[in-house]
C-alpha positions in Angstrom: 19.7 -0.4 34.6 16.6 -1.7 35.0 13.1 -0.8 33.0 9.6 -1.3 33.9 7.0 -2.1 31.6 3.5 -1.5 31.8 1.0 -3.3 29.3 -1.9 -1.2 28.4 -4.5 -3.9 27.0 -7.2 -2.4 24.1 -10.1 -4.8 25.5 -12.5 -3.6 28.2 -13.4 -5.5 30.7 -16.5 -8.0 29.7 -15.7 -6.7 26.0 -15.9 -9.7 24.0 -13.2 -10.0 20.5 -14.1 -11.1 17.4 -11.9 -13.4 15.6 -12.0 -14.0 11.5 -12.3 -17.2 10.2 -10.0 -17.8 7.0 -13.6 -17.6 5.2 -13.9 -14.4 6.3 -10.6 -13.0 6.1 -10.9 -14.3 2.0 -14.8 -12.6 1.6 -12.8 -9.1 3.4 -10.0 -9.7 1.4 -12.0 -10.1 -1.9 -14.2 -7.0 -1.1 -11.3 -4.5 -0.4 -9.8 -5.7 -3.8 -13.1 -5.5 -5.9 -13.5 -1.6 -4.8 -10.4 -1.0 -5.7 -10.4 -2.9 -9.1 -13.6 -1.1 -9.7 -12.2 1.9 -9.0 -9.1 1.3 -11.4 -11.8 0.1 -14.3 -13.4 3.4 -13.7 -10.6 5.5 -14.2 -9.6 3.7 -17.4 -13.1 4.4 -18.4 -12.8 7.8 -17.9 -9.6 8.2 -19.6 -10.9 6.0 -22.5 -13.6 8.9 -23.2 -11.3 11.4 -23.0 -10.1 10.6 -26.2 -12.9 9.0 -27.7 -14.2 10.7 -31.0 -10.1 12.5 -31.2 -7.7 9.8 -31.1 -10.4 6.9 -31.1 -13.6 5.7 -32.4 -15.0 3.0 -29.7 -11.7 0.7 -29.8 -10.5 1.6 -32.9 -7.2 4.2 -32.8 -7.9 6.9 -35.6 -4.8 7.8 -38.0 -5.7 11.5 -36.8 -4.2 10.1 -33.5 -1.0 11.3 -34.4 -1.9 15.0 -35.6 -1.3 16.3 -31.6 -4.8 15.9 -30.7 -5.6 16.3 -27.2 -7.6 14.7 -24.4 -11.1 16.8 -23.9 -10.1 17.6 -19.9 -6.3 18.9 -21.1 -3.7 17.0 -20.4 -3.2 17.7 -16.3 -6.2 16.1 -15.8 -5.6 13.4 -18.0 -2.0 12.6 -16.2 -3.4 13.1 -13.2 -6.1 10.1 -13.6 -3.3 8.2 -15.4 -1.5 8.6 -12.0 -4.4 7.7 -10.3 -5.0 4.2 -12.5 -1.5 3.6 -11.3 -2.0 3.9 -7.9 -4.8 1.5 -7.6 -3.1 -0.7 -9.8 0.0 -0.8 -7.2 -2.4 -1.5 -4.8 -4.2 -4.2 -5.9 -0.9 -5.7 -6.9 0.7 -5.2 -3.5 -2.4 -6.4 -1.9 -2.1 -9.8 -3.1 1.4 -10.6 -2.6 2.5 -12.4 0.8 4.0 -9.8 3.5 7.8 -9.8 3.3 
């Protein structure tokens, strides 16, 4: 049984490619995993104020902490941006580790 194969090409004709240096593959690299970094700090931010003034006061954990208060969005919100503070940081993580 025999097959044929056709190869369908991406390039147009007289459309030039551009090839990444390592340089730039590193400044690409170091710009997706700032945004996402940022995005993780962000989050933590977020989830920081939640509970500022309940459970903490700046960095300091208040005693009150353990009285049942809760986060000022409820707590779907709040698990959902936990979640999300997750994700990025599985990400970023995965982003940096060699391919298998």
């Amino acid at each position: 049984m025999t097959r044929h194969v056709t190869v369908i090409s991406s390039a147009r004709p007289g459309e030039e490619r551009k090839v990444l240096l390592p340089e730039g593959k590193f400044k690409h690299f170091r710009n997706i995993l700032g945004v996402v970094l940022q995005d993780a700090q962000d989050t933590w931010a977020e989830l920081w104020k939640e509970l500022d003034g309940e459970v903490t006061l700046g960095v300091m954990v208040l005693s009150n902490g353990e009285k049942g208060s809760q986060p000022k969005c409820g707590w779907p919100e709040f698990l959902e941006k936990m979640w999300l503070l997750k994700h990025y940081l599985d990400y970023a993580k995965r982003f940096t580790e060699d391919p298998p």
